[in-house]
N, CA, C and O atoms as CSV, one atom per row, in Angstrom:
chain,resi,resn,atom,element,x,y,z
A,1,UNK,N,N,2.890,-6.363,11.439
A,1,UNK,CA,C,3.700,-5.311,10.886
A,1,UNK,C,C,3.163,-3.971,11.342
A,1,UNK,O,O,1.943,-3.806,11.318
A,2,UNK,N,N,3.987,-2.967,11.770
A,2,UNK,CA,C,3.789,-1.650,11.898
A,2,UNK,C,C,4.157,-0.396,11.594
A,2,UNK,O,O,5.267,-0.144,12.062
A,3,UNK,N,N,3.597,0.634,10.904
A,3,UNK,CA,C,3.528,1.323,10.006
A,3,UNK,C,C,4.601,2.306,10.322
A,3,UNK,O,O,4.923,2.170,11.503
A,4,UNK,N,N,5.124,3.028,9.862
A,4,UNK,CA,C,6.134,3.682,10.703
A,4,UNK,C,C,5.249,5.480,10.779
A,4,UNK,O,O,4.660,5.730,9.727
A,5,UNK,N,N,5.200,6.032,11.311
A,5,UNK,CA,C,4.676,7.380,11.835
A,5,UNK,C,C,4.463,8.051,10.515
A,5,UNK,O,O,3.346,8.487,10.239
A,6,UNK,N,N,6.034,8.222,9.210
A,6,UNK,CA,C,5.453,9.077,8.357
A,6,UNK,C,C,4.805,8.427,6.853
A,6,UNK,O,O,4.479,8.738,5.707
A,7,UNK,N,N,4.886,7.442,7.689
A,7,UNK,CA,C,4.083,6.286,6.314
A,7,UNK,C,C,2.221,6.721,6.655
A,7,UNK,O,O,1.364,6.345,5.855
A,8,UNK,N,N,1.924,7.362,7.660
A,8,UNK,CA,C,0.623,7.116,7.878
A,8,UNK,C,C,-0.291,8.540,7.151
A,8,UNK,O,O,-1.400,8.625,6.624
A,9,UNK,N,N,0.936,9.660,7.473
A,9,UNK,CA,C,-0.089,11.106,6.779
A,9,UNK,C,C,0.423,10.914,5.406
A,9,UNK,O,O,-0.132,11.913,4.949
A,10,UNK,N,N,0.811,10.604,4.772
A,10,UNK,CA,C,0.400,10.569,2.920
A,10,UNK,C,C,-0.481,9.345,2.905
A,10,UNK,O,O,-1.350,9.676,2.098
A,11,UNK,N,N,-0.772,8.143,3.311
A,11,UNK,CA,C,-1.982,7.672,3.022
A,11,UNK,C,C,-2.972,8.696,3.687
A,11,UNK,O,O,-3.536,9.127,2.682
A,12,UNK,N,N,-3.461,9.267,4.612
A,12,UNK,CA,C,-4.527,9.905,4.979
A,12,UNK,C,C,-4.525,11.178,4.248
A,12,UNK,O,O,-5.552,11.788,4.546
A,13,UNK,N,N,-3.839,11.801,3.457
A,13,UNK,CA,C,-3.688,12.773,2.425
A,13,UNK,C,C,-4.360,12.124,0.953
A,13,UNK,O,O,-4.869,12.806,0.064
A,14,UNK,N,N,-4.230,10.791,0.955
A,14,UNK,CA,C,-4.454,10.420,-0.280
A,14,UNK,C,C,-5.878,9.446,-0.416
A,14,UNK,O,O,-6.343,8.749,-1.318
A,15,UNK,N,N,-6.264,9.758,0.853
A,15,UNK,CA,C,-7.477,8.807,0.705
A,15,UNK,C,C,-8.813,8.980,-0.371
A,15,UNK,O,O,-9.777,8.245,-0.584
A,16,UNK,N,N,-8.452,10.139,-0.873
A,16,UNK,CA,C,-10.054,11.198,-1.296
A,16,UNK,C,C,-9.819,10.441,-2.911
A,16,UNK,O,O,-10.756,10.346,-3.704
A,17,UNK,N,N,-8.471,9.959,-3.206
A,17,UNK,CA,C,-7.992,9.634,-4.507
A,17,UNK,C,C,-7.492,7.824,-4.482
A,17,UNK,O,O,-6.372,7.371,-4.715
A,18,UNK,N,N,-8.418,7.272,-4.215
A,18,UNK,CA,C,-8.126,5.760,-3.965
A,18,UNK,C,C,-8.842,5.080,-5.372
A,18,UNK,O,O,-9.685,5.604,-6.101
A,19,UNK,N,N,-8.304,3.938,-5.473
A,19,UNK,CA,C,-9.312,3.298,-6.549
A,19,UNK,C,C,-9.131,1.687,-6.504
A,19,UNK,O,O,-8.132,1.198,-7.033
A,20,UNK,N,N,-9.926,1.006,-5.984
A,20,UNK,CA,C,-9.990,-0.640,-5.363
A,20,UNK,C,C,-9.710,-1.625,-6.682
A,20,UNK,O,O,-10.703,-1.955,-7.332
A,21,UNK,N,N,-8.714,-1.993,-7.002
A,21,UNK,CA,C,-8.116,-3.017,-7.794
A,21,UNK,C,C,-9.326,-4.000,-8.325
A,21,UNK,O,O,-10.081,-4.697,-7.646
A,22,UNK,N,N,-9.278,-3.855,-9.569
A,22,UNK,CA,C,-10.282,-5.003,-10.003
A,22,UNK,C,C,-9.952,-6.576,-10.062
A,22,UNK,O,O,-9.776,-7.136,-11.144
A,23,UNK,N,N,-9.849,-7.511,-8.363
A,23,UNK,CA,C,-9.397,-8.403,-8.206
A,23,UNK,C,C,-10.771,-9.560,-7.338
A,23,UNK,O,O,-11.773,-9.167,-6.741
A,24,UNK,N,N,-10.461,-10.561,-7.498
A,24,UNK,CA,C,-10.851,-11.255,-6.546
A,24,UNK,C,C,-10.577,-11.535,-5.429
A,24,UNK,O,O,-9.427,-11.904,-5.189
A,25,UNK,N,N,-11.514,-11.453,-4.419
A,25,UNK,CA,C,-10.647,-11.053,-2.977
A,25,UNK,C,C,-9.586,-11.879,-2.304
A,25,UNK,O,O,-9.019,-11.530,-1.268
A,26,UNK,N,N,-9.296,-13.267,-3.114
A,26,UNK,CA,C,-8.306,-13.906,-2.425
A,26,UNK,C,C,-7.458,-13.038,-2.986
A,26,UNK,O,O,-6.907,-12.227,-2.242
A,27,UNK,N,N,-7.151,-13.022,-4.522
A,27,UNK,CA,C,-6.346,-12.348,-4.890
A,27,UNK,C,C,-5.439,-10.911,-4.460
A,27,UNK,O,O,-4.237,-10.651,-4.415
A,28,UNK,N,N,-7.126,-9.889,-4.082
A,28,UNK,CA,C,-6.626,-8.848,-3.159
A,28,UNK,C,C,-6.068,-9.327,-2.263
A,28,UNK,O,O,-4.854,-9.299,-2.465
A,29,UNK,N,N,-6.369,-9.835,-1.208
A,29,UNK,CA,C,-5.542,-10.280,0.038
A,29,UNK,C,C,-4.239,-10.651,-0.290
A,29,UNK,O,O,-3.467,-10.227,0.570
A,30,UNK,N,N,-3.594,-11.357,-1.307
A,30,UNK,CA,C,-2.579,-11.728,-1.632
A,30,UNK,C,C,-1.965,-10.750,-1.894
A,30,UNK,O,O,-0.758,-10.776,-1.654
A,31,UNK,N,N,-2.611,-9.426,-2.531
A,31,UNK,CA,C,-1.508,-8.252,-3.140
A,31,UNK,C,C,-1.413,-7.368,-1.728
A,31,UNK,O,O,-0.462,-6.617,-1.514
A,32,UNK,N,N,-2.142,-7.488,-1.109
A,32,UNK,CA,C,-1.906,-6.830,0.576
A,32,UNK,C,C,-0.788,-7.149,1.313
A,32,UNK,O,O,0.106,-6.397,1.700
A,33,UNK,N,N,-0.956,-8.663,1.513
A,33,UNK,CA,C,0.338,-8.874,1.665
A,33,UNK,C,C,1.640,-9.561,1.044
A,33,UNK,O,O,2.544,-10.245,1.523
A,34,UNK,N,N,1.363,-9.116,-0.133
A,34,UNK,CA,C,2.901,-8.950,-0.569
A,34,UNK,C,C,3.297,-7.620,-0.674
A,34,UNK,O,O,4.499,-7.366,-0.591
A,35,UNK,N,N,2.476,-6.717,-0.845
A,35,UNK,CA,C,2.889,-5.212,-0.432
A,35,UNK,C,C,3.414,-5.477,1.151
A,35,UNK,O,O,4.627,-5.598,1.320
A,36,UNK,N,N,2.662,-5.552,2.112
A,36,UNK,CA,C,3.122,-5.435,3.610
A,36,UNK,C,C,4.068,-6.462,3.674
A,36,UNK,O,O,3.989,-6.669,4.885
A,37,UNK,N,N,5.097,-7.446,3.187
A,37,UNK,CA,C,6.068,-8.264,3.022
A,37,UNK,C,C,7.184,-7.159,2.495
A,37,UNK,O,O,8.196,-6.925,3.155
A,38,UNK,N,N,6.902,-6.517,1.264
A,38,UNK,CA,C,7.687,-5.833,0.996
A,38,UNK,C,C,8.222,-4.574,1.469
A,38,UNK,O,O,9.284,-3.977,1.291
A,39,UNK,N,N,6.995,-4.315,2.231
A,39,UNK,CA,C,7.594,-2.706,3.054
A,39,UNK,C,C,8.737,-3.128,4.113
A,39,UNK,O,O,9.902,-2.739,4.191
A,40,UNK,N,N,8.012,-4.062,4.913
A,40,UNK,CA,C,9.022,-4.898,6.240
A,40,UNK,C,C,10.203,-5.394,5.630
A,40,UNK,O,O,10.990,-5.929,6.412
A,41,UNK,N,N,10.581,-5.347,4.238
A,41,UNK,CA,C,11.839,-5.797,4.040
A,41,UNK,C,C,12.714,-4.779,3.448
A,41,UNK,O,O,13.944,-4.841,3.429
A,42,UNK,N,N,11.972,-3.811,2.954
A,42,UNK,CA,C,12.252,-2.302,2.931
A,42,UNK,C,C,11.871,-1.456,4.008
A,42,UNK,O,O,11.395,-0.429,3.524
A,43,UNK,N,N,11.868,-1.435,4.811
A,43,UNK,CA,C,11.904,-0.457,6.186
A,43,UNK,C,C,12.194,1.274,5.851
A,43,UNK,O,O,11.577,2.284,6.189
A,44,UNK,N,N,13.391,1.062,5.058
A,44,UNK,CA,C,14.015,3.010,4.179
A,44,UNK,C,C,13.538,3.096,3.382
A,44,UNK,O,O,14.056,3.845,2.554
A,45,UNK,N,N,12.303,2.471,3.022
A,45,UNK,CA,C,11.858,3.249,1.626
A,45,UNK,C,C,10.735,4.662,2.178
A,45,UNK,O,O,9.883,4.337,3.005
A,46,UNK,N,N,10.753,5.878,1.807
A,46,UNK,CA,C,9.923,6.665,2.384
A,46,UNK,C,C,8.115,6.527,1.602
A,46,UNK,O,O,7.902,6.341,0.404
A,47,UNK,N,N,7.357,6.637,2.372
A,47,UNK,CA,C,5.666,6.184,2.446
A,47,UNK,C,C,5.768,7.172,0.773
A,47,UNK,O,O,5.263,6.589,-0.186
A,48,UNK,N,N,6.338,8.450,0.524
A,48,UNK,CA,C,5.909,8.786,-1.167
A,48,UNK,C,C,6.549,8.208,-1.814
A,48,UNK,O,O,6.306,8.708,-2.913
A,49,UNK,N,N,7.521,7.169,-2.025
A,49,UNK,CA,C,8.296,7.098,-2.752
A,49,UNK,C,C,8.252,4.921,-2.944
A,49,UNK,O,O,9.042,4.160,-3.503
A,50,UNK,N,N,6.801,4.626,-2.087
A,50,UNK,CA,C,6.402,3.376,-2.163
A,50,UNK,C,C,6.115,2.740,-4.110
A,50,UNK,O,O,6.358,1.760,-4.814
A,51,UNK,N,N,5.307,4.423,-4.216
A,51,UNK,CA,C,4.458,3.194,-5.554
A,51,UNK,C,C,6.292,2.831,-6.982
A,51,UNK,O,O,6.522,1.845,-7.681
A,52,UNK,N,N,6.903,3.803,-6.853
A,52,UNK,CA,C,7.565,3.836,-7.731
A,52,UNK,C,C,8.924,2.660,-7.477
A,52,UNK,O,O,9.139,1.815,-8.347
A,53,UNK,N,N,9.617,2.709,-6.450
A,53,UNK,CA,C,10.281,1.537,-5.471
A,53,UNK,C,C,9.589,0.304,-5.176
A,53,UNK,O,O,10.230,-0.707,-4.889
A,54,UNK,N,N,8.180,0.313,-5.230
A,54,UNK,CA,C,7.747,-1.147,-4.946
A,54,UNK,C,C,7.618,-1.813,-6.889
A,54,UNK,O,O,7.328,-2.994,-7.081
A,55,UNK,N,N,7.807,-1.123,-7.751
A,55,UNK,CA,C,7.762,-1.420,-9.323
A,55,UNK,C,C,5.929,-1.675,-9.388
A,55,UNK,O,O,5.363,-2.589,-9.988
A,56,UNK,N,N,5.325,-0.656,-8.641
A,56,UNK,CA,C,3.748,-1.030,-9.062
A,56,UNK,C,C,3.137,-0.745,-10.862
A,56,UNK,O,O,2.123,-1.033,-11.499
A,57,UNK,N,N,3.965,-0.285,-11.033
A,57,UNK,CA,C,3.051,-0.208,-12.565
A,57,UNK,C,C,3.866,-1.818,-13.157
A,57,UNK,O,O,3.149,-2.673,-13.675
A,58,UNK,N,N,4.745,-1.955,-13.063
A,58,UNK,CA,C,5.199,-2.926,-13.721
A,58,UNK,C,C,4.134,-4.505,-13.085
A,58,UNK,O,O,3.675,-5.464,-13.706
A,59,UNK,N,N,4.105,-4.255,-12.119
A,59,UNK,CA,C,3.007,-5.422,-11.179
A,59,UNK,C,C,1.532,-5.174,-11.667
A,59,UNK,O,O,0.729,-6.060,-11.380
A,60,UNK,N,N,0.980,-3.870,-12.505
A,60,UNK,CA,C,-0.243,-3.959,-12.955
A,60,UNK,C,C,-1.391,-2.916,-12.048
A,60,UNK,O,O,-2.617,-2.899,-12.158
A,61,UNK,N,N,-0.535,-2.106,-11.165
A,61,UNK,CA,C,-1.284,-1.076,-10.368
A,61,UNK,C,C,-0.845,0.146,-10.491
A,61,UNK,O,O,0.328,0.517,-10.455
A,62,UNK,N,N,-1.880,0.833,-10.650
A,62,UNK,CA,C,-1.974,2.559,-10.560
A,62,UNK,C,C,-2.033,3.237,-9.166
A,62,UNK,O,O,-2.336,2.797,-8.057
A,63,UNK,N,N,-1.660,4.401,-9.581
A,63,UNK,CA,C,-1.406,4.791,-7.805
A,63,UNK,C,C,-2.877,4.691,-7.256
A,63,UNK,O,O,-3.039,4.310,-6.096
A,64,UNK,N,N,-3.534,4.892,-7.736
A,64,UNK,CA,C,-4.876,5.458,-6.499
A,64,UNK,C,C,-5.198,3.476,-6.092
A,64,UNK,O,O,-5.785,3.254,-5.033
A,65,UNK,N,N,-4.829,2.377,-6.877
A,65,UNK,CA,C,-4.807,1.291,-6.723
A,65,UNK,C,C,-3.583,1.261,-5.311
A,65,UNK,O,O,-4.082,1.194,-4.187
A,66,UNK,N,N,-2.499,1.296,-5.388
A,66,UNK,CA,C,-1.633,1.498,-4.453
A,66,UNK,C,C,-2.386,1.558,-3.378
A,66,UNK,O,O,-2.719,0.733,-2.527
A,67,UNK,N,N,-2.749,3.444,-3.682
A,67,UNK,CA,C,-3.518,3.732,-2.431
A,67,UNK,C,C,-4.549,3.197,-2.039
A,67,UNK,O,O,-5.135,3.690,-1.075
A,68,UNK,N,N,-5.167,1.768,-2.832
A,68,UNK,CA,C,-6.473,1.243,-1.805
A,68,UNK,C,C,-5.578,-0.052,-0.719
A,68,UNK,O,O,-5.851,-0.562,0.368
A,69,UNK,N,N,-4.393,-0.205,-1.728
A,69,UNK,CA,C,-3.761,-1.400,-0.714
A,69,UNK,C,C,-3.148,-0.701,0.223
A,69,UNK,O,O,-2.963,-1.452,1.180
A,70,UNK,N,N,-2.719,0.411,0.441
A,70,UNK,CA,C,-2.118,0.972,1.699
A,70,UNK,C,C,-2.782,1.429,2.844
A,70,UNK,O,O,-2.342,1.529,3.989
A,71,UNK,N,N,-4.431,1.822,2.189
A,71,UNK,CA,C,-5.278,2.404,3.075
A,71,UNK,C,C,-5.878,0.571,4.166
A,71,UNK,O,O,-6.248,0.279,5.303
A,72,UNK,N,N,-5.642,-0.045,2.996
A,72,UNK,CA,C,-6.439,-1.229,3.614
A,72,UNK,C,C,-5.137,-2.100,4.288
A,72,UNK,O,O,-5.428,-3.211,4.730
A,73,UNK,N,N,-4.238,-1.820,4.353
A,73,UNK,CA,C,-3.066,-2.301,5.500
A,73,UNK,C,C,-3.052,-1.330,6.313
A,73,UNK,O,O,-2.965,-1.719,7.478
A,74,UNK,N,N,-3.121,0.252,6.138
A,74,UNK,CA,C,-2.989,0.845,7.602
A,74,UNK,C,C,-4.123,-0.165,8.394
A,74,UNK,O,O,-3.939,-0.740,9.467
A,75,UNK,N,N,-5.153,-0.198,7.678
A,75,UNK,CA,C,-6.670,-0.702,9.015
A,75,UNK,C,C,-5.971,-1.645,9.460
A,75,UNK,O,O,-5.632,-1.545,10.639
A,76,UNK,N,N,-5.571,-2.735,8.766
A,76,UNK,CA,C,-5.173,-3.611,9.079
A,76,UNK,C,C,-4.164,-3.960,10.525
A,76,UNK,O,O,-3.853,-4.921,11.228
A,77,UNK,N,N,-3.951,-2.710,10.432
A,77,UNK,CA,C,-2.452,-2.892,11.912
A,77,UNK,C,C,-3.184,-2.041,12.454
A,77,UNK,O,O,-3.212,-2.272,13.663
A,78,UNK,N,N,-3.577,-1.482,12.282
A,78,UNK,CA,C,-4.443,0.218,13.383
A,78,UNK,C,C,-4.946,-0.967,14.547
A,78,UNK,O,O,-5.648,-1.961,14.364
A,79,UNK,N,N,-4.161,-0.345,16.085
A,79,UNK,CA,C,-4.488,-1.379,17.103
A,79,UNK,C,C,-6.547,-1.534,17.489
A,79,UNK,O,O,-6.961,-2.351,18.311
């Protein structure tokens, strides 16, 4: 999967405010990619307007949580 151009400066705007999900790492990995499942099937959703459109509070995450799964999928595709 690849990030689209303005999906990349609000994660790098938001990095200073991240906060790593209190999960077990299979678990993390699993919420990685079902976030990166869900962007690729939402393509129009714009990179600010992820945490509220993906229903993250209802799934049990806070934004700066968001922002550790987004920071850790950009790496993830960064060639």
């Amino acid at each position: 999967m690849l990030l689209r151009p303005h999906q990349e400066a609000p994660i790098e705007e938001a990095k200073s405010n991240i906060s790593k999900p209190n999960l077990p790492a299979k678990d993390l990995m699993l919420a990685i990619a079902m976030l990166a499942e869900w962007m690729e099937e939402n393509p129009e959703v714009e990179a600010e307007k992820i945490y509220e459109k993906y229903n993250a509070r209802r799934k049990g995450f806070s934004r700066p949580e968001i922002r550790f799964l987004l920071t850790q999928l950009a790496n993830l595709t960064d060639p």
